[in-house]
N, C-alpha and C positions, 0 to 999 in steps of 0.2 A: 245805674244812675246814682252819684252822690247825693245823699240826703245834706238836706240842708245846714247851713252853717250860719246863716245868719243868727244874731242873739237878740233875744226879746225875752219880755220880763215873765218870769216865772210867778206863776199864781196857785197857790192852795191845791186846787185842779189839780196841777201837775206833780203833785207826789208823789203817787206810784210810778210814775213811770222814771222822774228824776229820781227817785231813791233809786230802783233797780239798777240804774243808769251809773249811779256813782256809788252803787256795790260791787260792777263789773270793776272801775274803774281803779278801787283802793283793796283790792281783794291782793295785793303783791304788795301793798303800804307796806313799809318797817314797823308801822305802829301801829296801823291796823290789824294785823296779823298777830303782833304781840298783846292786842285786847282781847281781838278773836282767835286764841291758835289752833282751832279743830278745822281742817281745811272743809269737810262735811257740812259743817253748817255755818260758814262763814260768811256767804252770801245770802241767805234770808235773816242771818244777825247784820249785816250792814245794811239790807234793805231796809230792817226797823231803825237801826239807830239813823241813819240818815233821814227818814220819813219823821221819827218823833226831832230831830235839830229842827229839819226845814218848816212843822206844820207849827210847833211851838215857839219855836225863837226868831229864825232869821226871815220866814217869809212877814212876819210883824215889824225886824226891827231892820232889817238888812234891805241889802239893792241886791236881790236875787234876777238872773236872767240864766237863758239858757238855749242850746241848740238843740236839733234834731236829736244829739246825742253825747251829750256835752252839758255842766253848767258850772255854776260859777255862784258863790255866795261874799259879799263886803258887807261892809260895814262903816258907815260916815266916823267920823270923830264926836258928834252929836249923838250919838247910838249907842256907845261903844258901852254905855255901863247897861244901858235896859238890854243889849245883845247879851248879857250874861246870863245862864238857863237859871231859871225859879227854883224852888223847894223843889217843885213837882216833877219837873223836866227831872231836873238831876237823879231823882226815882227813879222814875222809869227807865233811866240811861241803868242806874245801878240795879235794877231788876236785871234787865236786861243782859248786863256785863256778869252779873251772877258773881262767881269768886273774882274775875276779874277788875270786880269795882274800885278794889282800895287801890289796883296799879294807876286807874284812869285816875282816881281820885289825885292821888301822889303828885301823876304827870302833867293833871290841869293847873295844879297848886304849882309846883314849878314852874311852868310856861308860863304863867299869870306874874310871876315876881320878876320874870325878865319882860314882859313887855314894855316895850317905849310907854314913856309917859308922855312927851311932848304930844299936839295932839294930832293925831293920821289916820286913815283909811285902814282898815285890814281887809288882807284878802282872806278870808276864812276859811275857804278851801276851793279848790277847780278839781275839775277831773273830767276825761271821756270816755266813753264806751272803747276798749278798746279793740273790738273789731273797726273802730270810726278813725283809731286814730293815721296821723298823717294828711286829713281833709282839712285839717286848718280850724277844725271845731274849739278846742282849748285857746289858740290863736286870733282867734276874734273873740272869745270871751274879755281876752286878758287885754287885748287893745279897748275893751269899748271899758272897760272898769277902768283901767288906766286913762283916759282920757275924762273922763267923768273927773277923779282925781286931779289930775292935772288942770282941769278945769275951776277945779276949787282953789287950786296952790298948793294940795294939801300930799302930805309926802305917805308912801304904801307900804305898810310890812305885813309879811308873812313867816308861816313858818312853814318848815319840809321835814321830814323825816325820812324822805329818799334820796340818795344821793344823784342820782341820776338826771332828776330834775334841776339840780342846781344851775348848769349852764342853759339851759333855758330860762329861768328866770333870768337868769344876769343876761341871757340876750334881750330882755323886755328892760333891762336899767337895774337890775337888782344885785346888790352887794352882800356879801356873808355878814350881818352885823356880830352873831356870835353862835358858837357851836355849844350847846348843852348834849351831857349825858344822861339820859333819867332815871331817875332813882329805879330802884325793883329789880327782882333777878331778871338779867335779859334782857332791859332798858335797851331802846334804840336811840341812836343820837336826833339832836334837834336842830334842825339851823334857822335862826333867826336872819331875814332877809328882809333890806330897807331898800327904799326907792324915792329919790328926791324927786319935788314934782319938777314936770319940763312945760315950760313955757309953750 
């Protein structure tokens, strides 16, 4: 029997289980990988870094929701500066990344200089279990954030660092705004992706 796919709003609570959930998920990321590249422990290092995002920053400042197996974090236009991580966040991501900090560092400081400034929605990341995928879990996340937006007027970017995913966003309305290489040996590229809102 398929596990559920309806989305509902993610709380505190559910860290453990959405960390593990979107360490399956980004464990083949281009960027992910290139943060964490010991394939050994690269799933209880994404479990932490996802659990310290979601407990410190986005379940505070974001519209976090999530499925059975699947979730989804935004962020309002009203959000977007307290959605940046603290002194302390940033710590412990750079404990955490160990030698790999100064590449995240690098990579944050670049994406931040290209973001839109006019004011929009971000999707800050999706992801599913990938035993889940093909139930439609990432597909109703990405419709009900999208509607919320569209709801406001307010227009959505994201960004990717897999290629794979690109025509699926663009089947949800999303266009390449621009391609970055990131700085560091072994940088993976980035694509900035916009979405006008629909009526």
């Amino acid at each position: 029997m398929p596990i559920s796919n309806i989305p509902r709003t993610a709380t505190a609570d559910d860290a453990p289980d959405l960390s593990r959930t979107l360490a399956l998920a980004f464990d083949d990321d281009p960027m992910m990988c290139w943060f964490f590249p010991e394939p050994p422990s690269r799933e209880a290092a994404l479990t932490r870094y996802f659990a310290t995002l979601f407990t410190r920053q986005y379940v505070h400042h974001g519209v976090c929701e999530r499925t059975e197996a699947a979730a989804a974090f935004w962020v309002e236009p009203e959000a977007q500066a307290k959605a940046v991580p603290d002194a302390e966040t940033i710590q412990e991501l750079q404990n955490l990344l160990g030698d790999r900090a100064g590449l995240f560092r690098d990579a944050v400081e670049t994406a931040a200089r290209h973001t839109p400034q006019e004011p929009h929605w971000s999707l800050a990341l999706i992801g599913a279990d990938p035993a889940a995928q093909g139930q439609g879990h990432g597909a109703r996340l990405l419709r009900s954030g999208l509607a919320k937006a569209d709801a406001a007027g307010q227009p959505v970017y994201l960004e990717s660092s897999k290629a794979s995913n690109l025509p699926v966003y663009e089947h949800f309305g999303f266009a390449v705004r621009e391609e970055l290489q990131l700085p560091g040996d072994g940088g993976p590229k980035l694509w900035g992706m916009w979405r006008e809102p629909r009526g």
